[in-house]
C-alpha positions as CSV (number, residue, x, y, z in Angstrom):
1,X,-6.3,-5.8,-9.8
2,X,-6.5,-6.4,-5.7
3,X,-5.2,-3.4,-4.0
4,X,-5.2,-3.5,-0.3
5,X,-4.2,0.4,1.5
6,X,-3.2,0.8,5.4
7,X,-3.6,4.8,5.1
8,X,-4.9,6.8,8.0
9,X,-5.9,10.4,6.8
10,X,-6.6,10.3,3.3
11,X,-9.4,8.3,1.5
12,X,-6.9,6.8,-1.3
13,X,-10.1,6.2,-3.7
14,X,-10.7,9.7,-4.0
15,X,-6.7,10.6,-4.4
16,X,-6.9,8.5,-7.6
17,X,-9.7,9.5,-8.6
18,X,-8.4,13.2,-8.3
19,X,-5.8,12.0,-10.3
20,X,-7.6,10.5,-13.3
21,X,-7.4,7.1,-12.5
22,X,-10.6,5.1,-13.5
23,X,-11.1,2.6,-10.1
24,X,-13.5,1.3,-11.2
25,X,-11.5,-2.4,-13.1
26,X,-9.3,-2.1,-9.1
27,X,-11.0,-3.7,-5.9
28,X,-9.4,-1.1,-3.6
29,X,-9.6,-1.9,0.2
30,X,-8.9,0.4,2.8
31,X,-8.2,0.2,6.7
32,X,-8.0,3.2,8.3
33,X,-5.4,1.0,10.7
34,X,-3.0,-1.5,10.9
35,X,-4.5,-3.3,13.7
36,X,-4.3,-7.1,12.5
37,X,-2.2,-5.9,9.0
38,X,-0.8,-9.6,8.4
39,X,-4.1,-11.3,8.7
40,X,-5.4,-8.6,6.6
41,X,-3.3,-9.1,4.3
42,X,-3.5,-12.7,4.4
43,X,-7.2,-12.9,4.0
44,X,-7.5,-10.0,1.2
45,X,-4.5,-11.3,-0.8
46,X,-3.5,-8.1,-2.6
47,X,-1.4,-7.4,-6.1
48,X,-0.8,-4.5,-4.6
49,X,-0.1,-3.6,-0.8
50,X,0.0,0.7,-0.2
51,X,2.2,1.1,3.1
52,X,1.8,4.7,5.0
53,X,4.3,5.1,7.4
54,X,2.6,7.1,10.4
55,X,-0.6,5.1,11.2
56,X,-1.7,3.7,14.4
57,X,-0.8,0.6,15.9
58,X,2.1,-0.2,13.9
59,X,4.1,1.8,11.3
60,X,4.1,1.3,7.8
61,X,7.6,0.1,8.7
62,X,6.5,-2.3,11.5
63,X,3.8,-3.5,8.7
64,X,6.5,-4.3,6.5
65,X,8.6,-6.1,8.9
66,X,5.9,-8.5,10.0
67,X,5.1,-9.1,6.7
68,X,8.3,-10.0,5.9
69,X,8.6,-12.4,8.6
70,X,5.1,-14.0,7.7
71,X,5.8,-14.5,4.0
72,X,9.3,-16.0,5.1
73,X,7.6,-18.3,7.6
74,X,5.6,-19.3,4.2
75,X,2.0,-18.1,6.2
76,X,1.4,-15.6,3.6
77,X,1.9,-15.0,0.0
78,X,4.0,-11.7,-0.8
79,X,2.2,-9.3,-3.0
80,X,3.4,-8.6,-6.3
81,X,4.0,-4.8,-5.7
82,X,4.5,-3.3,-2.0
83,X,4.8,0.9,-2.3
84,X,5.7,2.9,0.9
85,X,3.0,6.2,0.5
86,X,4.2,8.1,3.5
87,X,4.4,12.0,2.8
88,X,7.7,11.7,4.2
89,X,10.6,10.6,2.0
90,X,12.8,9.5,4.9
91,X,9.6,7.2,6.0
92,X,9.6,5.9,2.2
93,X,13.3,5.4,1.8
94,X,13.3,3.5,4.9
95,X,10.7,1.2,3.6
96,X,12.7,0.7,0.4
97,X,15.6,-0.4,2.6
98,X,13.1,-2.9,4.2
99,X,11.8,-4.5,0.9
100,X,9.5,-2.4,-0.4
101,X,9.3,-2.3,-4.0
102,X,8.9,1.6,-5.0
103,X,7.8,4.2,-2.6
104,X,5.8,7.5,-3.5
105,X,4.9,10.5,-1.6
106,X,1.0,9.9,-1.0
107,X,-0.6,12.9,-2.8
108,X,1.4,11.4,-6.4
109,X,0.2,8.0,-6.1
110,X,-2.0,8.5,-8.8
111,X,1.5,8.7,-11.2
112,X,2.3,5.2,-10.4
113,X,3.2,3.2,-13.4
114,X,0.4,0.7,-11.8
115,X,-2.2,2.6,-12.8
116,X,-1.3,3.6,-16.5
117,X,-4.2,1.3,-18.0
118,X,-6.5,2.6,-16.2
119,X,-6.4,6.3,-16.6
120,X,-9.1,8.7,-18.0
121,X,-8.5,10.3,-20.9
């Protein structure tokens, strides 16, 4: 599983770790910004594309939007799952209304249904 994170404060490896997920089947990317997000996007080609909201350039929103328009425009190939991670449920909810497919406050991410295979025991 490709999963591709535009989070700027917290190191989403260790937040699954902390939360029992086992990383180490997931090629995890993160950018610490979304400077370039589509063409990140684009080149990585995530299953699964984490959206913060509050993260310099552009918002997780913004992110969103663009990559909307890209994947309409047929220049990029929608991931499979995009989840808002902002720790603010307005932020999330917004995203959701945008096309986001679940959103999640950041510091649960590790109970995504996503990850169920590949938890500790």
């Amino acid at each position: 599983m490709r999963v591709l994170a535009f989070e700027d404060s917290y190191d989403i490896e260790a937040l699954l770790n902390s939360g029992n997920v086992d990383t180490s089947q997931i090629t995890l990317e993160q950018k610490w910004n979304s400077e370039d997000a589509v063409s990140v996007i684009k080149e990585f080609a995530p299953d699964i594309l984490l959206l913060d909201q509050f993260m310099p350039p552009f918002k997780g929103l913004e992110v969103l939007r663009m990559l909307n328009d890209a994947v309409s425009a047929e220049t990029v190939k929608r991931p499979d799952q995009i989840i808002a991670i902002s720790s603010a449920g307005f932020a999330n909810r917004a995203m959701l209304d945008a096309g986001a497919d679940q959103g999640i406050l950041k510091f649960n991410l590790a109970n995504l249904d996503a990850w169920a295979k590949n938890i500790k025991e």
